[in-house]
VOGU-3710 file (C-alpha; in Angstrom, 3 decimals, decimal comma):
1> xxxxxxxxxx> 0,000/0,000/0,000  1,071/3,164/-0,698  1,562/6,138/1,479  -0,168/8,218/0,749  -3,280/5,821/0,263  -2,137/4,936/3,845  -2,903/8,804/4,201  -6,261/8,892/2,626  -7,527/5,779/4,502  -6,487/7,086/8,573
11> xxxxxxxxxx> -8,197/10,582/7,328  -11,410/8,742/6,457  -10,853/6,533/9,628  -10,042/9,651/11,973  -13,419/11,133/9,870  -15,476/8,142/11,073  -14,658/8,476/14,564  -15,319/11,993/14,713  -18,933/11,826/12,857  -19,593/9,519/15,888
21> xxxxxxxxxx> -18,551/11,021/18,252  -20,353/14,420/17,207  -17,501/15,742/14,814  -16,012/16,896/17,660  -18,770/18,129/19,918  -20,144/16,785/23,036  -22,626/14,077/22,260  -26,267/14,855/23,329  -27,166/13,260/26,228  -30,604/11,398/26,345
31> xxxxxxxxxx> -33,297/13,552/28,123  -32,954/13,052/31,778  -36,396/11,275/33,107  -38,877/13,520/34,469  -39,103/12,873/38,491  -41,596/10,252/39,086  -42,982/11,893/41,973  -43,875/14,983/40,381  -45,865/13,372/37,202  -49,796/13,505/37,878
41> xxxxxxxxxx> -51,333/10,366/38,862  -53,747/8,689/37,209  -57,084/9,124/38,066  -58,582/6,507/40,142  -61,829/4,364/39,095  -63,869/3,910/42,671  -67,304/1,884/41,866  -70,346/2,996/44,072  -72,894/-0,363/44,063  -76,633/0,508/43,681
51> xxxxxxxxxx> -79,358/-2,386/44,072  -83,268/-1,718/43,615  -86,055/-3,464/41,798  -86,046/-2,117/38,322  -88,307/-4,895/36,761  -91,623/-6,070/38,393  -94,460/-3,890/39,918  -92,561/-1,574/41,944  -89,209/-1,048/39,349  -90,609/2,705/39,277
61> xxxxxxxxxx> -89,634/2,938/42,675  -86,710/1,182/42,557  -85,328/3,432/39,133  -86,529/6,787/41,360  -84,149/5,504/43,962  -81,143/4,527/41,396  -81,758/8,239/40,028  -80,787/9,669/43,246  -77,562/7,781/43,489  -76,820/8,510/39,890
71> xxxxxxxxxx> -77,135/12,098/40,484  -75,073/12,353/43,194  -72,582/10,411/41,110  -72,355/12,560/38,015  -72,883/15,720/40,355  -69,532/14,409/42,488  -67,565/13,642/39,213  -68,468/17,315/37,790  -66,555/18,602/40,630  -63,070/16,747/39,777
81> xxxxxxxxxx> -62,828/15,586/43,536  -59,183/14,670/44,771  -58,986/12,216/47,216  -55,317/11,439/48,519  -53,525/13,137/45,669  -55,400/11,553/42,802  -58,038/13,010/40,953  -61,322/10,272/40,930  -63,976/9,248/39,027  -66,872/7,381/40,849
91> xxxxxxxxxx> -68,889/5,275/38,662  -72,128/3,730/39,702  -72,914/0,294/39,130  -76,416/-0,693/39,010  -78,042/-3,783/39,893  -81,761/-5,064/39,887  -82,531/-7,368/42,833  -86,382/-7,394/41,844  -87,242/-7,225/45,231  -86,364/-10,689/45,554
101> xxxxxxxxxx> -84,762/-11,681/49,003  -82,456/-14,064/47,015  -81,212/-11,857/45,123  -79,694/-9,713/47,733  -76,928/-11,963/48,839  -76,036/-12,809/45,206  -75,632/-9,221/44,172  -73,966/-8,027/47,218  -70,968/-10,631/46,541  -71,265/-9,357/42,877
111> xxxxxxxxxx> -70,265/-6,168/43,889  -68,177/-7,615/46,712  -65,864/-9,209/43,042  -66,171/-5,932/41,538  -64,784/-4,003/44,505  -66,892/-1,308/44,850  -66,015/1,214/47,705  -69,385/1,368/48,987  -73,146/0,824/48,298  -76,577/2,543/48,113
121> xxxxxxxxxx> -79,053/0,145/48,548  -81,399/-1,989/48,379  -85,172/-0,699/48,640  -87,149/-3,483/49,875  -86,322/-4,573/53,861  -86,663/-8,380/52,703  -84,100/-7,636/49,784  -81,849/-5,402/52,141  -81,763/-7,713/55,169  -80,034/-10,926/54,073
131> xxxxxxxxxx> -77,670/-8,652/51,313  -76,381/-7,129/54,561  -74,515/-10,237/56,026  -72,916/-10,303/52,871  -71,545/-6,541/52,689  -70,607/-7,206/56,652  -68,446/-9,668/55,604  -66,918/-8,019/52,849  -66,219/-4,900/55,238  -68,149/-2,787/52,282
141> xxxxxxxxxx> -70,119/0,481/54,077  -73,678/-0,161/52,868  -77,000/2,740/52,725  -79,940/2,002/52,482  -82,244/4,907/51,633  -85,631/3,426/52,124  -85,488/-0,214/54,211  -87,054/0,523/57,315  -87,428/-2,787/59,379  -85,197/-2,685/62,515
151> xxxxxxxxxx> -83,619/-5,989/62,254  -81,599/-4,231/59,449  -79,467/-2,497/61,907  -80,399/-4,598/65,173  -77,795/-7,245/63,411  -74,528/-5,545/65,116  -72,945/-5,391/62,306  -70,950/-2,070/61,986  -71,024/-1,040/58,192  -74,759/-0,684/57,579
161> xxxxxxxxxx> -75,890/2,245/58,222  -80,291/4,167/56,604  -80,700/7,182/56,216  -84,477/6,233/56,906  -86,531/6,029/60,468  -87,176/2,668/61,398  -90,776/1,128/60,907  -90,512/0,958/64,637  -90,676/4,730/64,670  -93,030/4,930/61,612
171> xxxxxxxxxx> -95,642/2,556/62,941  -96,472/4,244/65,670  -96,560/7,631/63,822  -99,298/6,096/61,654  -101,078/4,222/64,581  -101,538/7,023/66,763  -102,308/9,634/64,094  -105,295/7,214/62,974  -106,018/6,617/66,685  -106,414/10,751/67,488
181> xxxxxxxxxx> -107,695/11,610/63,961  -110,353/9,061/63,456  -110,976/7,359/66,858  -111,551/3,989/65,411  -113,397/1,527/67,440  -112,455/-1,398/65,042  -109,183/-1,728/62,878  -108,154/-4,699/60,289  -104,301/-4,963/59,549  -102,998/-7,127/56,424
191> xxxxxxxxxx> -99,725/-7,312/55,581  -97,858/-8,773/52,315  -96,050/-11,721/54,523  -92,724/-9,529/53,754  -89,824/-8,265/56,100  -91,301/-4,664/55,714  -94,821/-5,242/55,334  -95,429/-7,657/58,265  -92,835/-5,510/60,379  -94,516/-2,420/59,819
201> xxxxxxxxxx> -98,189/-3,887/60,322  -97,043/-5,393/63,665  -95,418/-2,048/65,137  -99,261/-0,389/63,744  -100,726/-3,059/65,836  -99,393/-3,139/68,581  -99,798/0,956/69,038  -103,354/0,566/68,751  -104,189/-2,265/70,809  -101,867/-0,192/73,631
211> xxxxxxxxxx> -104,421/2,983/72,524  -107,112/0,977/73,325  -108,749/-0,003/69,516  -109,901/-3,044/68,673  -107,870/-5,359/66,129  -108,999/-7,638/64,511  -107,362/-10,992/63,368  -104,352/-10,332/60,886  -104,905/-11,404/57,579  -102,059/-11,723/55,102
221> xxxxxxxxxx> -101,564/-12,050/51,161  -98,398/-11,299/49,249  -95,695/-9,265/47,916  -97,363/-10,489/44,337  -101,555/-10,659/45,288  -103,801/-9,398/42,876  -107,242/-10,605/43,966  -107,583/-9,446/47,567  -111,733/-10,151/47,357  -111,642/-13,033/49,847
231> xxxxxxxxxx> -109,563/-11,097/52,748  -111,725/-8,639/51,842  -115,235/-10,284/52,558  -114,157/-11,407/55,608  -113,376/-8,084/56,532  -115,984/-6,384/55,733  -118,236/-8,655/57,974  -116,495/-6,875/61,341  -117,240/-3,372/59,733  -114,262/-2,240/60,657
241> xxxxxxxxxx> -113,477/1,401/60,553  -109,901/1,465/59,213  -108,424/-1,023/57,206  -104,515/-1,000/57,133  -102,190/-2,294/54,834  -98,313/-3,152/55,036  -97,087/-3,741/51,347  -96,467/-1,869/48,645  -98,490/0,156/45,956  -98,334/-2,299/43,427
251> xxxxxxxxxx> -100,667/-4,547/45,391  -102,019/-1,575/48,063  -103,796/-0,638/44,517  -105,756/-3,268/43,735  -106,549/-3,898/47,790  -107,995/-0,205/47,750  -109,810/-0,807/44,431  -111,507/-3,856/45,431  -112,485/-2,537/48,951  -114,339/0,133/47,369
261> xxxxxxxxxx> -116,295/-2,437/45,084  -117,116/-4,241/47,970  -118,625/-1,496/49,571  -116,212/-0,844/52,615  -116,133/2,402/53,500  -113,480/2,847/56,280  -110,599/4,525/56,264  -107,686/2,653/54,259  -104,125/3,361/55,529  -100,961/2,138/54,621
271> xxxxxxxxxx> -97,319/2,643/54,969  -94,284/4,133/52,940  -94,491/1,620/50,606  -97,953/2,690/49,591  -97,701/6,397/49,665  -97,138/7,173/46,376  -99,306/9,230/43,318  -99,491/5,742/41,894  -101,996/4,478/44,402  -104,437/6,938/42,512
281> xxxxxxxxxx> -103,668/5,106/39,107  -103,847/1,333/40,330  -107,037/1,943/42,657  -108,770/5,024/40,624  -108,795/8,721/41,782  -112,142/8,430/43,237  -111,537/5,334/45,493  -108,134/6,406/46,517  -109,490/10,419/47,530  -108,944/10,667/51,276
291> xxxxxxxxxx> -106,742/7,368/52,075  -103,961/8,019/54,921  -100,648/6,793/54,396  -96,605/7,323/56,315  -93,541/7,987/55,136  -90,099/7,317/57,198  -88,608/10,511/56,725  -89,042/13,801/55,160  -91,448/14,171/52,077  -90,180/14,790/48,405
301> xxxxxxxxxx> -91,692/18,451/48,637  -89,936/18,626/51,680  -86,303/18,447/50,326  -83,753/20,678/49,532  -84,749/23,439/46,287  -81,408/22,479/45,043  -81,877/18,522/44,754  -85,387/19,073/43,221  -84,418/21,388/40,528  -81,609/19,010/39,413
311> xxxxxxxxxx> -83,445/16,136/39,666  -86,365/17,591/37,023  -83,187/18,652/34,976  -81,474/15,574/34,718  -84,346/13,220/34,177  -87,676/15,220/33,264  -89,605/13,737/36,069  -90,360/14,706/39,826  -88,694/12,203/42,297  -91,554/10,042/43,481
321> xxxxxxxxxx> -90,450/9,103/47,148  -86,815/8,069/48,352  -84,215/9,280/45,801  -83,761/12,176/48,250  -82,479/9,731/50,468  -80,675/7,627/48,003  -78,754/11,045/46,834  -77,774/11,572/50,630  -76,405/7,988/50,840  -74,570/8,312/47,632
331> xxxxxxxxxx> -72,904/11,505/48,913  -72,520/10,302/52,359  -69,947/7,615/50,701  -68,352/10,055/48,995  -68,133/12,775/51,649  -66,227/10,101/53,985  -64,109/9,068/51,461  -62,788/12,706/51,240  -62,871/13,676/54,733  -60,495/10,588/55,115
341> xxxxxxxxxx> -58,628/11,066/52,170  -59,646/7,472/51,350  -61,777/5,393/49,313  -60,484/1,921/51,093  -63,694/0,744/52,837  -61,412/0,236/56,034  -60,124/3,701/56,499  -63,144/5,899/55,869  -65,581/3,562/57,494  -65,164/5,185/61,139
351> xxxxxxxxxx> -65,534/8,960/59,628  -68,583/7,368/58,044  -70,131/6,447/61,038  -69,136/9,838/62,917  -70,180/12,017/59,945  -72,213/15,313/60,290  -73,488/15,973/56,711  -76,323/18,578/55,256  -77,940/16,648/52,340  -80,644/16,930/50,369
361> xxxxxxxxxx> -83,348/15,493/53,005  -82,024/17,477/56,258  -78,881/16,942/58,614  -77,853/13,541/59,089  -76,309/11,391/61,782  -75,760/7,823/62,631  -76,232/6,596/66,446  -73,847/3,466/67,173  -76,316/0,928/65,276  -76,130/2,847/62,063
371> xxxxxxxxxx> -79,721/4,692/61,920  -80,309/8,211/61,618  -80,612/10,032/64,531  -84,069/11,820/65,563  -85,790/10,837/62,059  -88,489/12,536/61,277  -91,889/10,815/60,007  -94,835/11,949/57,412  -98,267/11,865/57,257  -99,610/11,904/54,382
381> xxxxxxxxxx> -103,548/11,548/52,852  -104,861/11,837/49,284  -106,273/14,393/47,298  -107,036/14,864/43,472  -104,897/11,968/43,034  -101,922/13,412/44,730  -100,867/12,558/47,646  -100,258/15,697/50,375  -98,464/16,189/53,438  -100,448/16,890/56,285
391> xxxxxxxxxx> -98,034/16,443/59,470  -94,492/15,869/60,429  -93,720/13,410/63,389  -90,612/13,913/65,019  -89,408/12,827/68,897  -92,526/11,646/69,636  -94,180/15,452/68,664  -96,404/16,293/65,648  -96,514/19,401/63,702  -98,507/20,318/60,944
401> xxxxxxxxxx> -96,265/20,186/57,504  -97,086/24,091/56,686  -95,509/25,034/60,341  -92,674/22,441/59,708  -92,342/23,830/56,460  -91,835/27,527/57,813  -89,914/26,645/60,820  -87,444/24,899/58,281  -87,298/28,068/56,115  -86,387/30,231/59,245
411> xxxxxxxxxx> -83,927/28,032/60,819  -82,315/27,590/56,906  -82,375/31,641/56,740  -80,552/31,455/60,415  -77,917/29,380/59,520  -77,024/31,070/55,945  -77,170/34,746/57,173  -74,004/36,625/56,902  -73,340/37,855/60,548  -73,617/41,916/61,069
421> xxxxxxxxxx> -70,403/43,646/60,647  -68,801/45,749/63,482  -70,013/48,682/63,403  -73,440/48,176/61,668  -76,733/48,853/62,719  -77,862/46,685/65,111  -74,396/45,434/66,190  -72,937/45,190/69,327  -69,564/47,889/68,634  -67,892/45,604/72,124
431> xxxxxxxxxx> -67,997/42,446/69,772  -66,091/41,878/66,573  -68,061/40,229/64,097  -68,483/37,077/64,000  -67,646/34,951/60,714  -71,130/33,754/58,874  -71,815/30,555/59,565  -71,390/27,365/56,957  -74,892/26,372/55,966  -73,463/23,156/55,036
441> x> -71,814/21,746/57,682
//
């Protein structure tokens, strides 16, 4: 080889070596890694369970309940909540137990798979009842908006919590407004043979027996009775003068219906479960004018402006009896979660159970076996097909629903009125002003 190809061939070489190594510059070195710690998280997925009956005779009760949860749930998401440094998005599962007492324990370990953080749920005492062994077990916080029997939370466990009275409270509500409106002589209770109905009927017996009314023998049908002519015969031979029902409207209709075509003309009462509009449809306006019925809580007319408007918003309807409670529950969950900056079931369950919360159906607390505290009760009776509030029950005292409603309106004023500021009229110069007081707490 020659030299100076020798030449010619190092150049190139040297050449090489220098286009790699960045002709002489510095070689770029790779992008350091952003710190871990200081990239956003991603947003966390927590599941919210809701069971109701959303087939069968009472499913419009059951979706009215899902449609409070559901609210609550799109409302919380709007708001872009952070719980322990992570942005979440609740999503609400939905689940239809058809009010069948089987189905509870099945769907609760459904959810129990899917690892919900909580649920809402179920509607029907029956349904509720048995699911709740299941959630107990699971250590899952459950609601229930609308199961009123006592054994619910009479069970010890410590995760199940209503937002409900008890039909312990709302039986003798009922009872004794009957007893002091009417002054029966003679009373016939049915029930539907369920958890609820036959609870509720036995707490409505027992108050009038203790008032002093007759009652007679307890007749019984179902939670799926149609033809109630029978019971009703027999009844009608004792003339009583108020016939009471524990069930539901689906069959409270056609009981109410057929009394009327059998000529009875006392007084037909029934619980929460029957005091709904629909009672006009299934028994027709005219038999169903004048019939006296309870709720366990607060009525629908009764809750907060804000939950009402949204309500017609989201779903072009009026709320027909319990979403206002299923909308608390929902936001109950989710209101723990964040004041324990946790959605594990174990962490937030104690805040749960010591929570004060404002919701849509009044302030809310649990007593150690889960219930709400000092639950109020309705009375309600039908007019023009819709049914009206007449009275509010509540520790032990009845008011009529216009004073309730006013005394609610200036105790809400109270609590959301800025406080004077030193120096105005009216205010005490000695005292600095005080800070105006958080409506929602």
């Amino acid at each position: 080889m020659s030299p100076l190809r020798e030449i010619k061939l190092g150049a190139i070489a040297v050449c090489v070596a220098v286009a790699l190594a960045g002709c002489g510059k510095e070689a770029p070195q790779p992008e350091a890694k952003k710190d871990a710690a200081a990239a956003p998280e991603p947003q966390a997925l927590v599941r919210i369970g809701h069971a109701a009956p959303l087939t069968g005779g009472i499913a419009h009760l059951g979706k009215d309940n899902e449609n409070g949860a559901r609210l609550a749930i799109e409302q919380a998401n709007a708001k872009g909540i952070t719980i322990d440094g992570r942005k979440v998005r609740f999503e609400l599962l939905a689940e239809d137990d058809e009010a069948k007492p089987d189905r509870g324990p099945i769907i609760a370990q459904k959810f129990a798979d899917a690892k919900v953080a909580g649920v809402v749920g179920h509607l029907n005492s029956g349904v509720t009842i048995p699911a709740s062994a299941v959630y107990s077990q699971a250590g899952i916080p459950m609601i229930s908006g609308s199961a009123t029997n006592p054994k619910l939370t009479e069970q010890g466990f410590k995760n199940i919590f209503r937002v409900v009275g008890r039909d312990d409270q709302q039986g003798p509500a009922i009872a004794s407004y009957l007893a002091a409106q009417f002054k029966p002589k003679t009373v016939a209770v049915i029930d539907d043979a369920t958890a609820y109905g036959e609870g509720l009927a036995n707490e409505v017996e027992k108050t009038l027996k203790a008032a002093g009314v007759t009652v007679l023998a307890r007749e019984k049908g179902t939670d799926k009775t149609a033809d109630w002519k029978a019971v009703l015969t027999k009844i009608k031979g004792r003339n009583p003068d108020v016939v009471f029902y524990g069930g539901m409207d689906a069959t409270g209709g056609p009981l109410l219906k057929q009394g009327r075509e059998l000529g009875l003309k006392a007084v037909f009462a029934f619980g929460d479960g029957g005091c709904t509009d629909k009672m006009s449809e299934l028994a027709g306006e005219k038999n169903a004018e004048g019939m006296v019925c309870s709720q366990a809580g607060i009525p629908v007319q009764a809750a907060s402006k804000e939950f009402l408007q949204n309500y017609k918003a989201k779903f072009n309807i009026d709320p027909i009896l319990y979403s206002p409670f299923t909308y608390d529950a929902a936001n109950l969950l989710i209101a723990a979660m964040q004041q324990a900056n946790s959605v594990d079931p174990a962490k937030y369950l104690a805040t749960l159970a010591g929570i004060k919360f404002k919701g849509a159906s009044g302030a809310i607390e649990f007593d150690d076996k889960g219930d709400r505290k000092d639950a109020e009760m309705t009375i309600f009776t039908m007019k023009a097909g819709k049914i009206e509030p007449v009275a509010i029950v509540k520790s032990g005292k009845t008011t009529a629903f216009d004073a309730y409603l006013k005394a609610q309106a200036e105790a809400d004023a109270t609590a959301s009125a800025p406080a004077a500021p030193a120096g105005a009229p009216g205010a005490d110069p000695s005292k600095p002003a005080e800070p105006a007081k958080d409506a929602a707490k």
